[in-house]
C-alpha positions as CSV (number, residue, x, y, z in Angstrom):
1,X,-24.9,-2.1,-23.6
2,X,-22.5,0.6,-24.2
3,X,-18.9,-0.1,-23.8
4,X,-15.7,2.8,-23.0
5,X,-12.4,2.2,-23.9
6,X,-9.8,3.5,-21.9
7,X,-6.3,3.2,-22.8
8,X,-3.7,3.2,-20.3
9,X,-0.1,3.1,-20.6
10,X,1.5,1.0,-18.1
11,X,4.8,1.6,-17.1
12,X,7.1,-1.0,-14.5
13,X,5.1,-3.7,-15.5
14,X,7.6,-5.8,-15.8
15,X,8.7,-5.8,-11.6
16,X,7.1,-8.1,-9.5
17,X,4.1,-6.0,-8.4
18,X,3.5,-4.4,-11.6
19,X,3.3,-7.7,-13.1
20,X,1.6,-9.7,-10.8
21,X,-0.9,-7.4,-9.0
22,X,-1.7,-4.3,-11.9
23,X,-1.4,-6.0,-14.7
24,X,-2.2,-10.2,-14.3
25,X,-4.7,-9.7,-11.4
26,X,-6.0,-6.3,-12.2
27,X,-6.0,-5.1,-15.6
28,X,-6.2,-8.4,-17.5
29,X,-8.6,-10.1,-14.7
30,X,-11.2,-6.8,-15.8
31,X,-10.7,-8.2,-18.9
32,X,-11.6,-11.8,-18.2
33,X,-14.4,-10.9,-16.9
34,X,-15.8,-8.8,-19.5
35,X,-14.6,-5.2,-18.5
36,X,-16.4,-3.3,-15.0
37,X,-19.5,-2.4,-15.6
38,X,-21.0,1.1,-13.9
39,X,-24.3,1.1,-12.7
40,X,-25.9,2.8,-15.6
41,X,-24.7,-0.4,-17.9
42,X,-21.8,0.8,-19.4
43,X,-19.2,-1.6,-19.8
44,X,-15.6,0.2,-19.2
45,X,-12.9,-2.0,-21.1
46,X,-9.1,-1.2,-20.0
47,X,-6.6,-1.2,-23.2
48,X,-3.1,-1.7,-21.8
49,X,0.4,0.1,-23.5
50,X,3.1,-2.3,-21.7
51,X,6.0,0.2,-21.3
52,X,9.5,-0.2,-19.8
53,X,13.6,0.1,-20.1
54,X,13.5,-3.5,-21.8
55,X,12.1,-4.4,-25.2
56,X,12.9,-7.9,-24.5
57,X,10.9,-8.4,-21.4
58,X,8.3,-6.0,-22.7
59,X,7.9,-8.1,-26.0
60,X,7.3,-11.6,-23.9
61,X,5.4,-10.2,-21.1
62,X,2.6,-8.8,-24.6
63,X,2.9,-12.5,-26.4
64,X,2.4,-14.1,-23.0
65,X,-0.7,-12.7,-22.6
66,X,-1.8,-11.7,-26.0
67,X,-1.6,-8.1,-25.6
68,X,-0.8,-6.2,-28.9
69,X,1.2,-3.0,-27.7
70,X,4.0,-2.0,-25.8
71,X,7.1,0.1,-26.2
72,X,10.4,1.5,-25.0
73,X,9.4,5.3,-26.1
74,X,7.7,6.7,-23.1
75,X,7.0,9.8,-24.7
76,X,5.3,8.1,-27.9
77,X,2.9,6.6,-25.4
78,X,1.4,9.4,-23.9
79,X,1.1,11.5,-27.0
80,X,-1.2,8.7,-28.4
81,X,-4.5,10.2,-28.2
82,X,-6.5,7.0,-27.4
83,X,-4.4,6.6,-24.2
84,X,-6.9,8.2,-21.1
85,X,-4.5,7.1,-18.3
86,X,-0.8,7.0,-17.1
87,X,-0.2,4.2,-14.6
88,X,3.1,4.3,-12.9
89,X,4.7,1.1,-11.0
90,X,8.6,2.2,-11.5
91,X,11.3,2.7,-8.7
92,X,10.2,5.3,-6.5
93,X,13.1,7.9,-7.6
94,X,11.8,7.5,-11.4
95,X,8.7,8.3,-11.0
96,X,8.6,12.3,-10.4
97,X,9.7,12.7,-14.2
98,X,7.0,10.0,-15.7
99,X,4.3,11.8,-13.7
100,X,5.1,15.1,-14.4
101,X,5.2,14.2,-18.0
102,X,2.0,12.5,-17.7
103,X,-0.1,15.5,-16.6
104,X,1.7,17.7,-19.2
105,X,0.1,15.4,-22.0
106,X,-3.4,15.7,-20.2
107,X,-3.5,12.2,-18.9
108,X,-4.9,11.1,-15.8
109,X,-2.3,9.3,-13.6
110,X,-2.6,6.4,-10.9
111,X,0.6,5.4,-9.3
112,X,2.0,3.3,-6.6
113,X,3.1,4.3,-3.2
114,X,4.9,5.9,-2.5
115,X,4.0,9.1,-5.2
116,X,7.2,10.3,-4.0
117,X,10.5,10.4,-2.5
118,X,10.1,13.8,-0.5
119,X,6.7,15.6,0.8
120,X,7.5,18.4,-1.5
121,X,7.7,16.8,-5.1
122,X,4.5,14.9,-3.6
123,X,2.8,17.5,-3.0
124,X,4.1,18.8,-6.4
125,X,2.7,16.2,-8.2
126,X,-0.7,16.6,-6.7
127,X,-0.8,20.8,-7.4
128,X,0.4,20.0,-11.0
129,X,-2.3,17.4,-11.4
130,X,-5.2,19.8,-9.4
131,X,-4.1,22.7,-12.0
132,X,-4.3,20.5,-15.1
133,X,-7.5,19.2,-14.1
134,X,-6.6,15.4,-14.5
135,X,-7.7,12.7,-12.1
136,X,-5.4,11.0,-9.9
137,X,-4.8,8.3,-7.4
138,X,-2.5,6.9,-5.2
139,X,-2.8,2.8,-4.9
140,X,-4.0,1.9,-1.1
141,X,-4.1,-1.5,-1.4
142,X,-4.3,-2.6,2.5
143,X,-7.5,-1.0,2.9
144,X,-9.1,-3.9,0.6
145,X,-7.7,-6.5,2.4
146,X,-10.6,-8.8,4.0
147,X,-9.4,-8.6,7.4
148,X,-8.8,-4.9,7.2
149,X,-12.6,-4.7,6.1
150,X,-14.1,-6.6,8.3
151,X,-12.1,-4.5,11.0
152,X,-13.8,-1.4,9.3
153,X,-17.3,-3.0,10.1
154,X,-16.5,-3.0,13.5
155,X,-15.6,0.5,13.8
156,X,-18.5,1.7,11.7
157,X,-20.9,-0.9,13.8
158,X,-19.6,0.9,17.3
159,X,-18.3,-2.6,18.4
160,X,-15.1,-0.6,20.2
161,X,-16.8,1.8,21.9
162,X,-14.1,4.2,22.7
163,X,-11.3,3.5,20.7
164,X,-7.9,3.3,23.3
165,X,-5.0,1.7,20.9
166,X,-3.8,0.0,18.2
167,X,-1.2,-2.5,17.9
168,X,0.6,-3.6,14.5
169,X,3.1,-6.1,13.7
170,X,4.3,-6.9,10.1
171,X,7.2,-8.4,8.7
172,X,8.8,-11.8,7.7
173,X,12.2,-13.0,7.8
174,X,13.9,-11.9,4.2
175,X,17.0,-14.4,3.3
176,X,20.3,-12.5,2.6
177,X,20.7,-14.1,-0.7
178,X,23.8,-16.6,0.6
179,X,22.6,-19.8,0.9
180,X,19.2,-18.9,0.1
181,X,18.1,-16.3,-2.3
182,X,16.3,-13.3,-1.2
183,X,12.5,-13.3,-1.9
184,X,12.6,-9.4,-2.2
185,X,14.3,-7.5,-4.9
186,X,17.6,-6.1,-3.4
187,X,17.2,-2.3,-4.4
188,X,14.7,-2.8,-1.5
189,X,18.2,-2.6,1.2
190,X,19.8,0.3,-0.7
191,X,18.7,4.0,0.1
192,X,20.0,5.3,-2.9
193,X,17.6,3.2,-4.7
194,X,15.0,4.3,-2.5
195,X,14.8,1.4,-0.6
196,X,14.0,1.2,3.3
197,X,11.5,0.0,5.4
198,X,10.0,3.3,6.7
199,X,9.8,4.7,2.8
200,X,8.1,1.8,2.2
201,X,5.5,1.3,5.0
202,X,5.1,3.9,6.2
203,X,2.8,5.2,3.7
204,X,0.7,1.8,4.4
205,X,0.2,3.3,8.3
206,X,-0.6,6.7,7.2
207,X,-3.6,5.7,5.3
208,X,-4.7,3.1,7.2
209,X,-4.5,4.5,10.4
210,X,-6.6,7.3,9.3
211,X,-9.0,5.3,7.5
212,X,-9.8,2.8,10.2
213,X,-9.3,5.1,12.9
214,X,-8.1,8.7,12.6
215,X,-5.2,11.0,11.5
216,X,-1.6,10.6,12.7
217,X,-1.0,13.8,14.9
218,X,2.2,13.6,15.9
219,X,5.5,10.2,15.5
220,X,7.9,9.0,17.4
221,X,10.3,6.3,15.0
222,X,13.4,4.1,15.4
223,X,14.8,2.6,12.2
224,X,17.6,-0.1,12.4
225,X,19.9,-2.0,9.9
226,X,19.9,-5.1,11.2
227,X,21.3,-7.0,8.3
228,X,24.0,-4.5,7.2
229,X,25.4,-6.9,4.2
230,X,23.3,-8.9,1.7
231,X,23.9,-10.7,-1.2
232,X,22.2,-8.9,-4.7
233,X,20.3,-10.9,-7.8
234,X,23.6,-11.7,-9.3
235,X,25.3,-13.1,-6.5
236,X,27.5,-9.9,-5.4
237,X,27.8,-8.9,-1.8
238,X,26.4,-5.5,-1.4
239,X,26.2,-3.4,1.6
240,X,22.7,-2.5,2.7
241,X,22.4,1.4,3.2
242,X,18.6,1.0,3.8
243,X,17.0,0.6,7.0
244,X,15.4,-2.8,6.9
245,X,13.1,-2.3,10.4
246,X,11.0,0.1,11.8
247,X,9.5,0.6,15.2
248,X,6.7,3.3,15.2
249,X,4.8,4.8,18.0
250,X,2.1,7.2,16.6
251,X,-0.4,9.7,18.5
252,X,-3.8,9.6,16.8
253,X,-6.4,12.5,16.5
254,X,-8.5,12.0,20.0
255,X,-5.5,10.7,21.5
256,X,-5.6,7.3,20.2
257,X,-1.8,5.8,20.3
258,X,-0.6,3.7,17.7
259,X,2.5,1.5,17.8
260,X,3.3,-0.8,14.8
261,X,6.4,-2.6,14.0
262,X,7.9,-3.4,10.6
263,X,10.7,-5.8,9.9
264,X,12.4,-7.6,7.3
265,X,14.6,-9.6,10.3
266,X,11.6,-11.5,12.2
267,X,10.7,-14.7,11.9
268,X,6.5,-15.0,12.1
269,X,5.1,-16.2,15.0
270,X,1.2,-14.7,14.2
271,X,-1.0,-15.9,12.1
272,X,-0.4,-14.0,9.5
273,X,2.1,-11.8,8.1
274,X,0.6,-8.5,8.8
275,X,-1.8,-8.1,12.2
276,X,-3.4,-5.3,13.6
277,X,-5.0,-5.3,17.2
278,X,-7.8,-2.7,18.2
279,X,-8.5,-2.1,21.8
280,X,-11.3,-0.5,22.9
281,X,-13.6,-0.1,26.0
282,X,-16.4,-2.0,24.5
283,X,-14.3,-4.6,22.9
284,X,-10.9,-5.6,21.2
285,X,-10.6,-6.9,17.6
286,X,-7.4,-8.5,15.9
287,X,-7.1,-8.4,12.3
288,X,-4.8,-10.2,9.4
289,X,-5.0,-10.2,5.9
290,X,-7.9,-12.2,5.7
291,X,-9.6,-12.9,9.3
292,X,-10.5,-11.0,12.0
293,X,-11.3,-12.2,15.6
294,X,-13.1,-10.2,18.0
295,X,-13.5,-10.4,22.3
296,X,-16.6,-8.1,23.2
297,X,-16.2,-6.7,27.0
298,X,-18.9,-9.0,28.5
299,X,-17.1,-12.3,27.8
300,X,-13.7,-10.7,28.4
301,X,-12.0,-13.1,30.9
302,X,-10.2,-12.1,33.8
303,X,-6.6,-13.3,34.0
304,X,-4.5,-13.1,36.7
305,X,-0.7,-12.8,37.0
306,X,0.7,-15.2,38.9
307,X,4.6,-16.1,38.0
308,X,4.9,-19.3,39.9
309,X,2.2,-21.5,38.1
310,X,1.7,-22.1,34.5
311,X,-0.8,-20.6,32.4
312,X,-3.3,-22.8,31.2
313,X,-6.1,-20.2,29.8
314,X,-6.8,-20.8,26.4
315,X,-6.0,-17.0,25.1
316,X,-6.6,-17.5,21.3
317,X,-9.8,-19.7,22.3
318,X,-11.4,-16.7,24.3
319,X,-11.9,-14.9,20.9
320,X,-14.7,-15.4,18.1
321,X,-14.3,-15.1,14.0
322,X,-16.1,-12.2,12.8
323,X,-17.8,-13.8,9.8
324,X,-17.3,-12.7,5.5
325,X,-20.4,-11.3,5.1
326,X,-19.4,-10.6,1.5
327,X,-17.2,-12.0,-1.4
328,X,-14.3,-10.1,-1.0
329,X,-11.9,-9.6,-4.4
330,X,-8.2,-9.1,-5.0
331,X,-7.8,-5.5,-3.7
332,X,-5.6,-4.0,-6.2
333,X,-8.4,-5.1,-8.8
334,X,-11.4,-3.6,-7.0
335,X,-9.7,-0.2,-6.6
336,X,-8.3,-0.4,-9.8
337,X,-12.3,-0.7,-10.7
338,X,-12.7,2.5,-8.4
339,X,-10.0,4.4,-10.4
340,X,-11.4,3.5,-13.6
341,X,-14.9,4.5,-12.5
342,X,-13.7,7.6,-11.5
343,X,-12.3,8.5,-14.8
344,X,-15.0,8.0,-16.6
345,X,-17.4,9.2,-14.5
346,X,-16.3,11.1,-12.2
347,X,-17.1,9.4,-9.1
348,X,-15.6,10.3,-5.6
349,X,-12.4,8.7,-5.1
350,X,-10.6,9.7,-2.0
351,X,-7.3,7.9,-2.7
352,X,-5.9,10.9,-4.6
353,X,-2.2,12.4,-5.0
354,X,-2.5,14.4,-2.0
355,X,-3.8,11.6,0.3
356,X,-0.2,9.4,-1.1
357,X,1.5,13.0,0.2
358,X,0.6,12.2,3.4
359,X,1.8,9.1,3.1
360,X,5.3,10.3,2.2
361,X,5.1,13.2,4.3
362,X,5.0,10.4,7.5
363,X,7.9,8.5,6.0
364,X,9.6,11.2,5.8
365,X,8.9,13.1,9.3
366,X,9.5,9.2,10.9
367,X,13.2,8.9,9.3
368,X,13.8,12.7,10.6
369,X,12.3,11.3,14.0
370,X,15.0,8.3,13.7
371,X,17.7,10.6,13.3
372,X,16.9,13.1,15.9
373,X,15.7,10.9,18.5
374,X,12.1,12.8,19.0
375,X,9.0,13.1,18.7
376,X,7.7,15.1,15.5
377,X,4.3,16.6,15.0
378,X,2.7,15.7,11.9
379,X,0.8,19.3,9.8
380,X,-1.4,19.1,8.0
381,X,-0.9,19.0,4.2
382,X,-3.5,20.8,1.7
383,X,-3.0,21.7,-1.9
């Protein structure tokens, strides 16, 4: 058994999702484990570099989990010559810099969504990294959620037939840091910070719209502040300059419409936080995070609307479990795998910097949309 090293400087590991997701249940799980091994037998072992503004943080984050290295110097990291890959979980507006930095020292980069404040420094980073012949990703995470992969059997099985709509609702209610404290950092409520709903989810739609079904052609967007004061991490009233909802209506190649709304200022009635509803003419499915329910036309019943009597059909009874089928793993681990494959090997990996652009590019052509009350075609971006 032959093992590959590959170092990889990690930088905004100590946020939340950093932390939690890339490094804990990602990097270090790989580790657990034993390192991902390719199909040939090689074992690939990932060396983190914990890097960030904050020795202190830095420092107990490496003796909390035995890791040997980290810094403050940035620039020291990526001139190390055992460091293959630059991974990038900062604030939004500091990641451009890091990037570009990144591919000047010849490293392949992976980031988080969004790559980019604006289409154009997207699409920037994605030339610069295409010229410099690095790899690169963009992490996708939804697409590995279980439900969201069962829903992707069904399309691929046919079980829709002609696909009509989707419907998608996501959001929870996020405390305004008064009497409880906010479970979401508050640069999330501040557009100078880069915060807002539709630069944040955006970017989730766009690829998994066009992954599950097809491209966004064209958006139609209303943002609202719904909460216009909250109270920040240190107790100070702040307002919020962000929007913190969306409500999207999307035309799909083939015609198929889209509509998904995003809020930080709904309480859950669902099943789950995030659900997405495909209708079809052969059949509808509903999908959350983790389970997906499915009505096929020939035992679709037939309700009728009549005001003056209650309804006693049992709706969420009329629809069956698609089964696993498959042990499904933490999604940001199993395309961090993918990522890691592809540097070594070269293997395809369609989540690249110019698939996040898109993602960016729809943010940013749904806030226009907000502002100018219309609907905006969506071009299409190449390198």
């Amino acid at each position: 058994m032959t093992r590959t090293t590959l170092g990889i400087v990690m930088n905004g590991v100590t946020g939340r999702m950093g932390y939690r997701q890339h490094l804990v249940r990602s990097i270090l799980a790989i580790r657990e484990q034993g390192g991902f091994a390719l199909p040939d037998g090689t074992v690939l072992w990932p060396e983190p570099i914990l890097v960030g503004r904050s020795a202190d943080k830095l420092r107990a984050l490496a003796e909390r989990h035995g890791l040997e290295r980290w810094t403050t110097d940035l620039d020291a990291a990526l001139a190390d010559p055992d460091v293959d890959i630059y991974f990038d979980a900062q604030l939004t507006h500091a990641r451009e810099a890091a990037v570009k930095a990144a591919i000047a020292a010849g490293k392949h980069v992976y980031v988080e969504k969004p790559s980019a404040t604006d289409t154009a420094t997207a699409l920037e980073l994605a030339r610069l990294a295409d010229a410099a012949g690095v790899r690169n990703g963009v992490v996708q995470d939804k697409l590995f959620l279980p439900g969201l992969l069962k829903l992707r059997r069904l399309v691929e099985g046919g079980f829709f037939g002609r696909i009509l709509s989707v419907r998608g609702e996501f959001g929870y209610w996020v405390f305004e840091g008064d009497w409880q404290s906010a479970q979401r950092p508050s640069w999330n409520y501040r557009a100078e910070d880069g915060g807002g709903m539709v630069l944040d989810m955006f970017p989730h739609w766009q690829y998994v719209l066009e992954n599950l079904v097809a491209p966004v052609r064209s958006v139609y967007a209303h943002t609202a502040t719904h909460i216009p004061s909250r109270r920040d991490e240190a107790g100070a009233d702040y307002p919020a300059t962000a929007d913190d909802a969306a409500y999207g209506v999307f035309e799909l190649e083939g015609g198929v419409v889209a509509q998904i709304n995003s809020s930080w200022a709904v309480r859950v009635d669902r099943d789950e936080l995030v659900e997405f509803q495909i209708d079809g003419t052969e059949g509808s499915a509903v999908a959350g995070l983790f389970h997906c329910r499915v009505q096929h036309r020939s035992t679709t019943p037939k309700p009728v609307w009549n005001p003056d009597l209650p309804t006693t059909e049992p709706f969420r009874g009329q629809w069956q479990p698609v089964p696993d089928n498959a042990d499904f793993e933490n999604g940001f681990k199993v395309q961090w795998e993918q990522f890691l494959a592809h540097v070594a090997t070269g293997s395809p990996f369609p989540h690249d910097l110019l698939s996040g652009a898109k993602g960016v590019q729809l943010a940013e052509l749904g806030m226009r949309s907000a502002r100018e009350g219309r609907r905006l075609d969506v071009p299409e971006l190449t390198l």
